[in-house]
C-alpha positions as CSV (number, residue, x, y, z in Angstrom):
1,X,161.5,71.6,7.0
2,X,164.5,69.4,7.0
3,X,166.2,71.8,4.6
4,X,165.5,74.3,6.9
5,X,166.7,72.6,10.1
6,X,170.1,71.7,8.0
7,X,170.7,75.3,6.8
8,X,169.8,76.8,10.8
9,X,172.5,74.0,11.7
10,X,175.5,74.0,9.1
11,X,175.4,78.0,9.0
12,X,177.0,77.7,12.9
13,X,179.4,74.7,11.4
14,X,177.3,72.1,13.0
15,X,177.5,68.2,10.9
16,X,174.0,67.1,10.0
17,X,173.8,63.9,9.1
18,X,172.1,63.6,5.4
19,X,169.8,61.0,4.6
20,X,172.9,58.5,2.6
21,X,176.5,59.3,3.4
22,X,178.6,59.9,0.1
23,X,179.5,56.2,0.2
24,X,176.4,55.3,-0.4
25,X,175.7,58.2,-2.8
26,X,178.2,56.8,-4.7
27,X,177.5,53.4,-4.8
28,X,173.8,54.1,-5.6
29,X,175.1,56.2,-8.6
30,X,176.8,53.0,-10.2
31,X,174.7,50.7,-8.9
32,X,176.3,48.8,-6.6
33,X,173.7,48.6,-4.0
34,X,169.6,47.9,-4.1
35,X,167.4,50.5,-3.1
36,X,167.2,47.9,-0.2
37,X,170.5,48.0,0.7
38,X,171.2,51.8,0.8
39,X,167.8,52.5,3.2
40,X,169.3,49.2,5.3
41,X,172.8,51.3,5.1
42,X,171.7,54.7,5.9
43,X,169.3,53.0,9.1
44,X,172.9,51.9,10.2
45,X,174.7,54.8,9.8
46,X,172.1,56.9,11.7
47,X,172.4,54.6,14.8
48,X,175.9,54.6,14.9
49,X,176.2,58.1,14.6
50,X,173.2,58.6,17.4
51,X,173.8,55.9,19.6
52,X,175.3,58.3,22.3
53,X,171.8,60.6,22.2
54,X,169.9,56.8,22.6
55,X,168.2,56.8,26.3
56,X,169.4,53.4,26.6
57,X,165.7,52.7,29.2
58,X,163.8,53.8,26.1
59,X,165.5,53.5,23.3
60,X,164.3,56.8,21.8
61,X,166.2,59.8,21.1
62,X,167.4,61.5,24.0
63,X,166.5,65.2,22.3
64,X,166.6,67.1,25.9
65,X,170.3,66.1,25.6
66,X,171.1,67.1,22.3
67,X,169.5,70.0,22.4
68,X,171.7,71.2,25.7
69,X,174.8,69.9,23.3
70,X,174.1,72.4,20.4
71,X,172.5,75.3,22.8
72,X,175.9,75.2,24.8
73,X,177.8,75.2,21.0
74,X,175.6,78.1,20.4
75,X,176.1,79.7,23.5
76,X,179.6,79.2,23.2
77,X,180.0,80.7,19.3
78,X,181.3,84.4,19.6
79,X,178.7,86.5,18.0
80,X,179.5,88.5,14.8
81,X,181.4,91.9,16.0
82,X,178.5,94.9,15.0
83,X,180.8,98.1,14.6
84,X,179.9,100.9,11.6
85,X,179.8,99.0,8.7
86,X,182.2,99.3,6.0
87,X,182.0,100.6,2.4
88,X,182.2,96.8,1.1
89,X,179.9,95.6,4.3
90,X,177.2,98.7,2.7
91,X,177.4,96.9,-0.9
92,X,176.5,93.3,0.4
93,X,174.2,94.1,3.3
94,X,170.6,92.6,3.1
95,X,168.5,94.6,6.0
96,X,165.8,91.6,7.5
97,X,163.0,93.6,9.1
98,X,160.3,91.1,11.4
99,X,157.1,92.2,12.8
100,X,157.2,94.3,15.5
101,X,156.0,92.3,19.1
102,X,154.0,93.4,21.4
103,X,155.1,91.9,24.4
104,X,152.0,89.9,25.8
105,X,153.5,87.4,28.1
106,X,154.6,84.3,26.0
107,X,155.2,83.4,22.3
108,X,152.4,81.8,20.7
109,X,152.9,80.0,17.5
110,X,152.4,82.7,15.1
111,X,155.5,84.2,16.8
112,X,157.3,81.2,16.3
113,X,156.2,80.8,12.5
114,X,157.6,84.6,11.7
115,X,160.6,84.0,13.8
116,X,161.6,80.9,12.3
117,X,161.1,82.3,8.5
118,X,163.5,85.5,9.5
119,X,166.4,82.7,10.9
120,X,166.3,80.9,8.1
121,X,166.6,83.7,5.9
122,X,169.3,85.5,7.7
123,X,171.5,82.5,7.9
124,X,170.8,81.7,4.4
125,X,171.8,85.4,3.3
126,X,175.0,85.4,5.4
127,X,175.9,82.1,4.0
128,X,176.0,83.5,0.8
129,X,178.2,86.1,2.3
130,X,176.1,88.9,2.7
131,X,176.4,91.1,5.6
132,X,173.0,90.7,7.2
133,X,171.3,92.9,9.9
134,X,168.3,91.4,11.8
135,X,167.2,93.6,14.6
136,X,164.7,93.0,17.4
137,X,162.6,95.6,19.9
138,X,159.5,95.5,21.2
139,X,156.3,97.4,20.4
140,X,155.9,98.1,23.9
141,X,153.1,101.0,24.9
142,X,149.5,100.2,24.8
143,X,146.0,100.0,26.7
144,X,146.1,96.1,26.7
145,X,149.2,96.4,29.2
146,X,147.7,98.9,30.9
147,X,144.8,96.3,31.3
148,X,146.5,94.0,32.1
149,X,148.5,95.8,35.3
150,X,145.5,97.0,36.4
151,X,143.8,93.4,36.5
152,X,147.0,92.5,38.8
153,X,147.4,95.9,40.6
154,X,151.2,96.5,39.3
155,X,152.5,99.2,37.1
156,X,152.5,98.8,33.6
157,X,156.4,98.9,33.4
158,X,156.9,96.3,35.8
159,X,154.2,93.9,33.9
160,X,155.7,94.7,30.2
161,X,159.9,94.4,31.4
162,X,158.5,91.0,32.8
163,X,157.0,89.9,29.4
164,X,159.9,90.9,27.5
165,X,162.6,88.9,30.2
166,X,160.2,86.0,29.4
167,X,160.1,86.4,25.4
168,X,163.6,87.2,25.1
169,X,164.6,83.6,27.3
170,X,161.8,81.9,24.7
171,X,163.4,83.4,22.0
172,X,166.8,82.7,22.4
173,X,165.7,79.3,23.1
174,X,164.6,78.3,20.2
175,X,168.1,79.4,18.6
176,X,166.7,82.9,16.9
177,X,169.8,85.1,15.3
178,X,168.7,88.4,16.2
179,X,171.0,91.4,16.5
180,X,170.1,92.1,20.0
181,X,172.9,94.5,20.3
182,X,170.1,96.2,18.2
183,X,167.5,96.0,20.8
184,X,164.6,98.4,21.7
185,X,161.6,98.9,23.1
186,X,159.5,102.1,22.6
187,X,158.4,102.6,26.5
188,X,161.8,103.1,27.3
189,X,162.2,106.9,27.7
190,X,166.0,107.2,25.9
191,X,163.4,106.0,22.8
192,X,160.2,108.0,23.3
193,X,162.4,110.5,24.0
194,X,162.8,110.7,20.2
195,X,159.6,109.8,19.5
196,X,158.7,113.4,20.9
197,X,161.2,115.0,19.3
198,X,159.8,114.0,15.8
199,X,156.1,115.0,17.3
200,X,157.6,118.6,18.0
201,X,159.4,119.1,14.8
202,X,155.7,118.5,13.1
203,X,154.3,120.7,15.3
204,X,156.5,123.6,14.8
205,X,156.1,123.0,10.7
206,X,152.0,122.8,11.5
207,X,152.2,119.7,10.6
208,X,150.3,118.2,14.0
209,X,147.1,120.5,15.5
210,X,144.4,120.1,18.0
211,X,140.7,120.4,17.3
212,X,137.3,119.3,18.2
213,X,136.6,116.4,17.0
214,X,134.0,113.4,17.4
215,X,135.6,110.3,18.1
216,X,134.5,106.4,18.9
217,X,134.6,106.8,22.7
218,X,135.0,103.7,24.9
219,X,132.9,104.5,28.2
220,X,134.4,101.3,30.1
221,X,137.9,101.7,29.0
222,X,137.4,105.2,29.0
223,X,139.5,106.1,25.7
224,X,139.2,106.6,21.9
225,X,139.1,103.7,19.5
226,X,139.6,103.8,15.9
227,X,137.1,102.9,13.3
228,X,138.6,99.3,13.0
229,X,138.2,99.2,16.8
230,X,134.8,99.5,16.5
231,X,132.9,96.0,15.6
232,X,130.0,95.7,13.1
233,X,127.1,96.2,15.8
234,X,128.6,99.4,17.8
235,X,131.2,97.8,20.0
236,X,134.5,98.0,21.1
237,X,137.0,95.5,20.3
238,X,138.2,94.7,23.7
239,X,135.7,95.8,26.0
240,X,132.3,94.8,24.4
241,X,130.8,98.1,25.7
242,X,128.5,99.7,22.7
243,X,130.6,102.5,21.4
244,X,129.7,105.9,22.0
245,X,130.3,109.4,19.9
246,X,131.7,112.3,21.8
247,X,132.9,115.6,21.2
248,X,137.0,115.8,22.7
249,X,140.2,118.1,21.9
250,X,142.3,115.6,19.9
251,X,145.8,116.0,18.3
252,X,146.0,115.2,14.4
253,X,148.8,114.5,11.4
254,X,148.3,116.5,8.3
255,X,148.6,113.8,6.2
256,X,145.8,114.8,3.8
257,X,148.4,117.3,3.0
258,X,150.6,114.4,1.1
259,X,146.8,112.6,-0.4
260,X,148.1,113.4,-3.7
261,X,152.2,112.3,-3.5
262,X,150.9,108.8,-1.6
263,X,148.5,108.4,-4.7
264,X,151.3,109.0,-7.5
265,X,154.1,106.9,-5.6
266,X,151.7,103.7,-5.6
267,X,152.7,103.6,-9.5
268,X,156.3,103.5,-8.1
269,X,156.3,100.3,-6.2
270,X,156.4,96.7,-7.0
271,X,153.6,95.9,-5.2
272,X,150.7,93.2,-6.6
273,X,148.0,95.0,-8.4
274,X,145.2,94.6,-6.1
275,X,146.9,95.9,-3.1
276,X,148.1,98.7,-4.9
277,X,144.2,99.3,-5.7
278,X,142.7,98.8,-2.0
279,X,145.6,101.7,-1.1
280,X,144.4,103.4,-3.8
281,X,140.8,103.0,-3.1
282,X,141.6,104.3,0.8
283,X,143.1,106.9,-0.1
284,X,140.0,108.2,-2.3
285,X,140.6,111.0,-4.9
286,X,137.4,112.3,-6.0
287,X,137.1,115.3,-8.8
288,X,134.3,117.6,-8.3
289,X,132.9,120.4,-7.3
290,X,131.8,122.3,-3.8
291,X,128.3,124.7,-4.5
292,X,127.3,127.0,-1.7
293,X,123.5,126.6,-0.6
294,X,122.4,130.0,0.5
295,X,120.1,129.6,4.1
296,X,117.3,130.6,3.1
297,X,116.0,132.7,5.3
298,X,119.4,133.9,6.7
299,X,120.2,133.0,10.4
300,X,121.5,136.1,11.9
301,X,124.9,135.5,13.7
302,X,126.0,132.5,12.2
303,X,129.1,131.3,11.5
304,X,128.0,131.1,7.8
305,X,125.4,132.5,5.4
306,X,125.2,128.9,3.6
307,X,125.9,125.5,3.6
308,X,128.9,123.8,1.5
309,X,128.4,120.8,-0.1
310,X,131.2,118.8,-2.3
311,X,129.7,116.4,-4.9
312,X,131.6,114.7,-8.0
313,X,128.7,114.6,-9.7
314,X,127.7,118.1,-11.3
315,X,125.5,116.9,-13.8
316,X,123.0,116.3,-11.7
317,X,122.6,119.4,-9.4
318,X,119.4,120.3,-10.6
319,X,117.9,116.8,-9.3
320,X,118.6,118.0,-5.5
321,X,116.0,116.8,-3.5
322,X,117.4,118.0,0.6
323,X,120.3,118.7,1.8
324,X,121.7,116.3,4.8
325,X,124.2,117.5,7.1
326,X,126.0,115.7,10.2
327,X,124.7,115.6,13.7
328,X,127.2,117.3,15.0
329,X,127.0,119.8,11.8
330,X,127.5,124.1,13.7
331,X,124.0,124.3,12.4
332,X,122.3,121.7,14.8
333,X,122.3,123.7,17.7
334,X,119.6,125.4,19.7
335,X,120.8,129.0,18.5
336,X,120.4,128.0,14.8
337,X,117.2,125.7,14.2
338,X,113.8,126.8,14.6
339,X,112.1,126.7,17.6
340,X,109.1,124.2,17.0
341,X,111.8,122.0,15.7
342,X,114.8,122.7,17.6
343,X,114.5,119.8,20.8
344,X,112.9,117.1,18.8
345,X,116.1,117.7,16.4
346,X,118.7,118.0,18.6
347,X,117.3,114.5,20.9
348,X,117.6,112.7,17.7
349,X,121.3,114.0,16.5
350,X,122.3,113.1,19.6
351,X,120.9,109.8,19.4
352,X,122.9,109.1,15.8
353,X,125.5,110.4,17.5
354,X,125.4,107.8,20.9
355,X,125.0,105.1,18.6
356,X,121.3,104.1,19.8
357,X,120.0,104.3,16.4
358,X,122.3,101.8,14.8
359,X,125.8,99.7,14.9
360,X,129.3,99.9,13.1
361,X,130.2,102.7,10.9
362,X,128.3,105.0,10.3
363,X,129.3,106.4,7.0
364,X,127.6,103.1,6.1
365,X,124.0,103.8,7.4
366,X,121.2,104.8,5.1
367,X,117.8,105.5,6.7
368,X,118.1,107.2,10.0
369,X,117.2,111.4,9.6
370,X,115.3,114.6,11.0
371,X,113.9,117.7,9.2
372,X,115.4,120.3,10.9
373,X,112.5,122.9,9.4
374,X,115.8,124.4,7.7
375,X,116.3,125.3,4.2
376,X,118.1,126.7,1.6
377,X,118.9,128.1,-2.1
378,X,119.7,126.1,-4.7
379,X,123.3,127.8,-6.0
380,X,121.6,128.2,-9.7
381,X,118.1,128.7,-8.8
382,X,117.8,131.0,-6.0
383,X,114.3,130.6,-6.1
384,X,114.2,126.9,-5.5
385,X,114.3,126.4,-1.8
386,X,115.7,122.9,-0.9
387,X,115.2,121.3,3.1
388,X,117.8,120.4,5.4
389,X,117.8,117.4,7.4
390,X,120.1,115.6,9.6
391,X,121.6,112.2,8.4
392,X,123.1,109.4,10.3
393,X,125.4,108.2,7.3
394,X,126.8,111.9,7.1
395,X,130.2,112.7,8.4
396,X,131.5,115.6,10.3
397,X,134.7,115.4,9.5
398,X,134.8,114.0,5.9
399,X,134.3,116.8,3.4
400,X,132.4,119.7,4.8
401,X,130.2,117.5,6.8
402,X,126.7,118.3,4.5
403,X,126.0,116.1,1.5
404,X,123.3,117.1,-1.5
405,X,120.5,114.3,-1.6
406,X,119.3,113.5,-5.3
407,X,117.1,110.4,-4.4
408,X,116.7,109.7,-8.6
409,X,120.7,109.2,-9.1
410,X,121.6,107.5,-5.7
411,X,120.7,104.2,-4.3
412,X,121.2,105.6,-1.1
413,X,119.4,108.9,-1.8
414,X,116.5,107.1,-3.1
415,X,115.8,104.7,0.5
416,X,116.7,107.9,2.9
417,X,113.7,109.7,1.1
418,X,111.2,107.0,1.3
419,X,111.8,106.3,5.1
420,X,111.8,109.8,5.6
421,X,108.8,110.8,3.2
422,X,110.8,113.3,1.5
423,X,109.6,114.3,-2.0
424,X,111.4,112.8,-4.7
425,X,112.6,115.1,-7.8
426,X,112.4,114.5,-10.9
427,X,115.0,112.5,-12.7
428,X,117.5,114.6,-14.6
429,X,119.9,112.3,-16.0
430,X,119.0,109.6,-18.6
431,X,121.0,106.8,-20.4
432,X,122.4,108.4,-23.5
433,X,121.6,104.9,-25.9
434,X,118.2,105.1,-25.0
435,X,115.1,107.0,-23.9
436,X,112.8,107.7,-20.9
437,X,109.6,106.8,-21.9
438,X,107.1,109.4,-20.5
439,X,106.3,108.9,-17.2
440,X,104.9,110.0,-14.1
441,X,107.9,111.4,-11.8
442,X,107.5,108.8,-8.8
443,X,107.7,105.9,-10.9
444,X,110.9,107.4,-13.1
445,X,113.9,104.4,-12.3
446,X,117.1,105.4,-10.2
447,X,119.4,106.1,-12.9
448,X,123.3,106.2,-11.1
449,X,125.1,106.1,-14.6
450,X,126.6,108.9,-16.8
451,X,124.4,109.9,-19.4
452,X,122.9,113.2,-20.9
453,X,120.8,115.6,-18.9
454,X,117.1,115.9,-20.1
455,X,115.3,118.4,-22.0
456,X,112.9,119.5,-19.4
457,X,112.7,123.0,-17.4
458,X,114.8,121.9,-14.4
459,X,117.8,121.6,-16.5
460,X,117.4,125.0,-18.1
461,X,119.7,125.9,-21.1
462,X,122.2,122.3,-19.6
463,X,119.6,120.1,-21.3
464,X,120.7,118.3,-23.9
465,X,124.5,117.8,-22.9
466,X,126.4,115.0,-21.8
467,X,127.0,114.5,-18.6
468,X,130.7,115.3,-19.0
469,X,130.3,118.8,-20.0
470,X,127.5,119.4,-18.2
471,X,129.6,119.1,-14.7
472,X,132.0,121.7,-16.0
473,X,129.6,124.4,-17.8
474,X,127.5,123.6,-14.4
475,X,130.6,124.0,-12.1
476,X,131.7,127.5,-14.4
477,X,128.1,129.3,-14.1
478,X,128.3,128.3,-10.5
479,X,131.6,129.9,-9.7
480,X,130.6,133.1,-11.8
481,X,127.9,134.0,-9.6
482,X,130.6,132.9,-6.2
483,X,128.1,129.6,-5.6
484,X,130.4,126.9,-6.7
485,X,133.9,125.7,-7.9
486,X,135.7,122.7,-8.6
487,X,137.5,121.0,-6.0
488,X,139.6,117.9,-5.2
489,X,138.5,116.0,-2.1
490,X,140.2,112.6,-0.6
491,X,138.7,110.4,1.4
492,X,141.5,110.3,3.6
493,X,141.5,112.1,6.9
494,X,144.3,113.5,9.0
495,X,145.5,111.0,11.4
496,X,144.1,110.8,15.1
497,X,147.3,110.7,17.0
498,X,145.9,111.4,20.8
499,X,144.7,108.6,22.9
500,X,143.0,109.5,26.8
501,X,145.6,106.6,28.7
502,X,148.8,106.4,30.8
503,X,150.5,103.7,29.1
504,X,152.0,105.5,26.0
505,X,154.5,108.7,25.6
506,X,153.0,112.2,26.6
507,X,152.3,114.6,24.0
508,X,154.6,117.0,24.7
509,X,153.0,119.9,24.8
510,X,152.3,123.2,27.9
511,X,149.2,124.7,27.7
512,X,149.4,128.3,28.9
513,X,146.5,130.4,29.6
514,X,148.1,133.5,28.1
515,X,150.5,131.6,25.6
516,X,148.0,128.8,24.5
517,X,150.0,125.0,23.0
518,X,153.8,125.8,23.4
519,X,155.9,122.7,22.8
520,X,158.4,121.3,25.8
521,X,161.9,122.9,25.1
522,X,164.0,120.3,23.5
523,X,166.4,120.2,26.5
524,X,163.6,119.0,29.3
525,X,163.0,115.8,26.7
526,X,162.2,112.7,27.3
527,X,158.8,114.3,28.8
528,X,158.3,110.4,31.3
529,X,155.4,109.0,32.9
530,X,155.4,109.6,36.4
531,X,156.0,106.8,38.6
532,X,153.7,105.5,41.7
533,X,150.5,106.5,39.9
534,X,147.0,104.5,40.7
535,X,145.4,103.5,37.9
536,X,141.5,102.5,37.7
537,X,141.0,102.2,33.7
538,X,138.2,104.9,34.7
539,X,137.6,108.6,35.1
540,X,139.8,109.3,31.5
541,X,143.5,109.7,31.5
542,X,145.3,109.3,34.7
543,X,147.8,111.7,34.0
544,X,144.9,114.9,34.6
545,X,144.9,113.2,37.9
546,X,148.7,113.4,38.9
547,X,149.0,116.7,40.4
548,X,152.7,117.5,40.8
549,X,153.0,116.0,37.4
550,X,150.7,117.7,35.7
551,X,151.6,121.3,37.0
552,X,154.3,123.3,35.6
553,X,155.4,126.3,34.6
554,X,155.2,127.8,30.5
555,X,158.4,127.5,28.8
556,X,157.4,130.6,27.4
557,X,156.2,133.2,30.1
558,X,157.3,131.1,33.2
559,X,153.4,131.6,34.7
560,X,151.3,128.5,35.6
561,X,150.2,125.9,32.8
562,X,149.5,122.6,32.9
563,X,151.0,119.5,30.9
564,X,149.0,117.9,28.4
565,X,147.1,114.8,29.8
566,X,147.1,112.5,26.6
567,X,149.1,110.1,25.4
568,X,150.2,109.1,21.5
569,X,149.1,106.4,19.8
570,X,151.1,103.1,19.7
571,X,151.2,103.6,15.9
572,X,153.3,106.8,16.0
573,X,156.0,105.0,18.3
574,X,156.5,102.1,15.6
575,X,156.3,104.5,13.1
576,X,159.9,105.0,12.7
577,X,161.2,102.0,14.9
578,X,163.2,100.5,11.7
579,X,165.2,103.9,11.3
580,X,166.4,103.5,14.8
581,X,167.6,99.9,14.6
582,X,169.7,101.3,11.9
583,X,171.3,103.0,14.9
584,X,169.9,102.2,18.0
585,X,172.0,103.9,20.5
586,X,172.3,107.4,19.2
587,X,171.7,109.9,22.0
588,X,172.1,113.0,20.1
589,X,169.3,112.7,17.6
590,X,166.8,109.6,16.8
591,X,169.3,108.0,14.0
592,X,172.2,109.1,12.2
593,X,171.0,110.1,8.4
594,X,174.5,108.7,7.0
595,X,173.6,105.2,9.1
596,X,170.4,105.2,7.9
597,X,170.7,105.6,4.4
598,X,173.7,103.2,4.5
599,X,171.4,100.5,5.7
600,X,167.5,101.3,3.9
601,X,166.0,100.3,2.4
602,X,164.7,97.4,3.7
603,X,165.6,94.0,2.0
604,X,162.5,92.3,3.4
605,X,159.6,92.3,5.7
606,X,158.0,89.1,7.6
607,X,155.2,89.7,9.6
């Protein structure tokens, strides 16, 4: 730390004192004094050189008073000129990018601790005379200010300018070298402005869209959490309330679209090998194949004659034992399930779907499910009829929301159909070093490995082959007969960009009775908040309650339409906030492609 403190002080041309003068240096190098005599020599060059910062009542070191001396030099040093940087200013510039703030109030030490690192290696990179950029903004939208105003009955721009006056002052306190010429914060309309211009150019290359979707719904903050915003029993983060599962409109990213390209770059970066893995692992490739399971009998006016499933493991089709499909699957629904069946099924999805029958994700529950009294064809057996039941740990919107249960080749499998007494198939897969021994079905091992598929009559002419080549001669017949092909899923999902608040930058969208979604003409941007709005944290978004807001006409027809009421997520407003340091006051477009790519990519992250 004294290294540090030396470095923070000599790159403004302060003397710091080291610990022996060069006198002494070279006296100790010869030997002239004891190591007694240089510690006694140093002590009395240190109080000669800080007897004027003594407190002469205490005789301790009057730091108040120095540190006014060196924040008035500092105050008082002209700050480096920022003007478009030069072809020699390109080739030596190191771009220093910190974590982005949310303003809260007040630094707290983990502020300090990043802050400090980023000084100390800007200085030490423009001492070596490199031309360093080291921006600052603020991460500014977000429910925790909008709970925070409400708690103190102000608006949430008045609370967050106040925390930003206050960090700034700390900041510049504690002697931080940030380009502040550089400065932003995204709640400031001449930046979401841009924000929504880069949410309209996805839109217009369907690269955003709006859909039904189930989503973690807070019922006391009254908004949608992610799936890390949800704690291991049910609840929400911030609230406490148990998280509920609700059906809403919601606005999405395509970025399923680029699974693929964000898999092959990993191999690109420098990155440490298990971090590169955990992307890898989130992002999810799985090779398989989708089979179609006929209903069986047909349900007459249905959106679908069968059920898709997506499994990557072929081999082992002929081991289906049910079908489980989402709670919120098209087919659990008054109009589709059978009458004897249909209330007792639909008071239980909607129980897996409240939360009631278990906490945190659910993808990760195993035991919770419901005959619906449905069933279907097997894709290769057409004679083999195969139940349907709802699933707790099956997702709607991962796949095509059904998964095939083959309780002898799936841990998982296995415990939903003993809770649920559903009868377990035969095994159909077995090691291929060693044999079954012959036994009865219901005592035949789970057996999750690859392997060879079994000579016996479920596996038809496939017996005998490895598993490898059974899941593409299996996958083949399948798409023959139009039952089955292969497929490439990701457990990725498209990004849930839409959040039911005020305190964040309108989707800027019209919805027209006659036109439908048309996007805000380009020329009425930044789409602002409106000002002198109450806010309750209930009742959903305020902005569906601020009439003369929330009333306009279509861009496209000029008849009535209504604005949309959500707000986007903090994440898409710091996004892109390291492309706009690179030039920060561009009102004609959200950076300058030339200043950008003279300045990215970045040198270094702290945070």
């Amino acid at each position: 730390m004294l290294r540090l403190h030396r470095l923070r002080h000599h790159a403004v041309g302060r003397h710091v004192l080291a610990p022996c003068s060069a006198l002494t240096r070279n006296a100790c190098a010869h030997g002239t004094f004891t190591a007694r005599q240089l510690s006694t020599s140093s002590a009395r060059l240190a109080q000669v050189k800080f007897a004027h910062w003594i407190d002469k009542e205490t005789g301790k070191l009057d730091t108040a008073k120095l540190e006014t001396k060196w924040k008035t030099r500092w105050a008082e040093a002209k700050p480096p000129v920022r003007k478009p940087l030069t072809a020699a200013e390109i080739d030596r510039l190191f771009y220093v990018l910190v974590m982005f703030p949310y303003p809260s109030g007040v630094l707290h030490m983990g502020h300090v601790r990043v802050y400090t690192i980023s000084d100390v290696l800007t200085r030490f990179h423009r001492m070596r005379g490199k031309h360093v950029v080291s921006p600052m903004g603020w991460d500014a939208f977000g429910l925790p200010a909008e709970n925070a105003a409400i708690e103190r009955s102000i608006a949430p721009a008045q609370w967050t300018q106040q925390n930003i006056a206050t960090m700034k002052d700390q900041l510049s306190r504690i002697l931080t070298d940030f380009d502040w010429d550089r400065e932003l914060a995204t709640c400031d309309p001449a930046y979401y402005k841009w924000t929504q211009h880069i949410f309209l150019q996805l839109f217009k290359n369907d690269m955003v869209y709006r859909k039904d979707a189930v989503v973690n719904w807070d019922p006391i903050d009254q908004t949608v959490l992610a799936n890390e915003q949800v704690d291991k029993d049910g609840r929400s983060w911030r609230s406490g309330a148990v998280v509920e599962q609700r059906k809403l409109k919601q606005w999405f990213a395509r970025i399923t679209r680029y699974a693929q390209d964000l898999l092959d770059d990993l191999n690109a970066l420098n990155w440490p090998d298990h971090v590169k893995s955990m992307q890898a692992n989130w992002i999810g490739r799985s090779e398989g194949a989708e089979f179609e399971f006929a209903l069986d009998p047909p349900i007459p006016d249905a959106q679908s004659k069968a059920i898709s499933v997506f499994t990557s493991r072929a081999d082992t089709l002929f081991g289906v034992s049910y079908l489980a499909i989402a709670p919120d699957h098209w087919l659990v629904s008054a109009d589709h399930l059978p009458a004897e069946h249909a209330n007792h099924v639909l008071k239980r999805a909607q129980e897996m779907l409240s939360g009631s029958s278990g906490g945190g994700d659910r993808s990760q529950r195993t035991k919770d499910g419901v005959f619906t009294g449905l069933y279907v064809a097997h894709p290769l057996d057409s004679a083999r009829r195969v139940p349907v039941y709802v699933a707790d740990y099956v997702l709607s919107d991962y796949g095509t929301g059904a998964v095939m249960g083959v309780p002898a080749h799936d841990v998982r499998d296995h415990e939903f159909c003993q809770i649920n007494s559903v009868p377990v198939h035969i095994s159909v897969v077995e090691p291929e070093t060693s044999e079954f021994a012959e036994e009865s079905k219901s005592e035949l091992p789970v057996f999750t490995g690859q392997g060879v598929l079994r000579r016996i009559p479920e596996n038809g002419i496939y017996g005998g082959m490895r598993s490898a080549d059974a899941r593409t001669t299996i996958v083949a017949a399948a798409a023959a007969i139009g039952s089955g092909k292969s497929v490439v899923n990701y457990r990725l999902r498209d990004w849930l960009l839409s959040r039911q608040r005020f305190w964040g930058a309108p989707v800027p969208i019209i919805h027209c009775a006659s036109c439908g979604a048309v996007p805000v003409p380009e020329s009425d941007l930044p789409v602002e908040l409106p000002t002198n709005i109450e806010l309750s944290g209930r009742g959903g978004s305020p902005l569906a309650r601020a009439t003369e807001w929330l009333n306009c006409k279509c861009p496209s027809c000029s008849g009535p339409a209504t604005r949309d009421t959500d707000t986007l997520d903090t994440f898409v407003d710091s996004s892109w906030y390291f492309l706009r340091y690179t030039d920060a006051h561009n009102t004609q477009r959200p950076f300058d492609a030339m200043a950008a790519s003279s300045m990215m990519p970045v040198d270094i992250y702290i945070g």
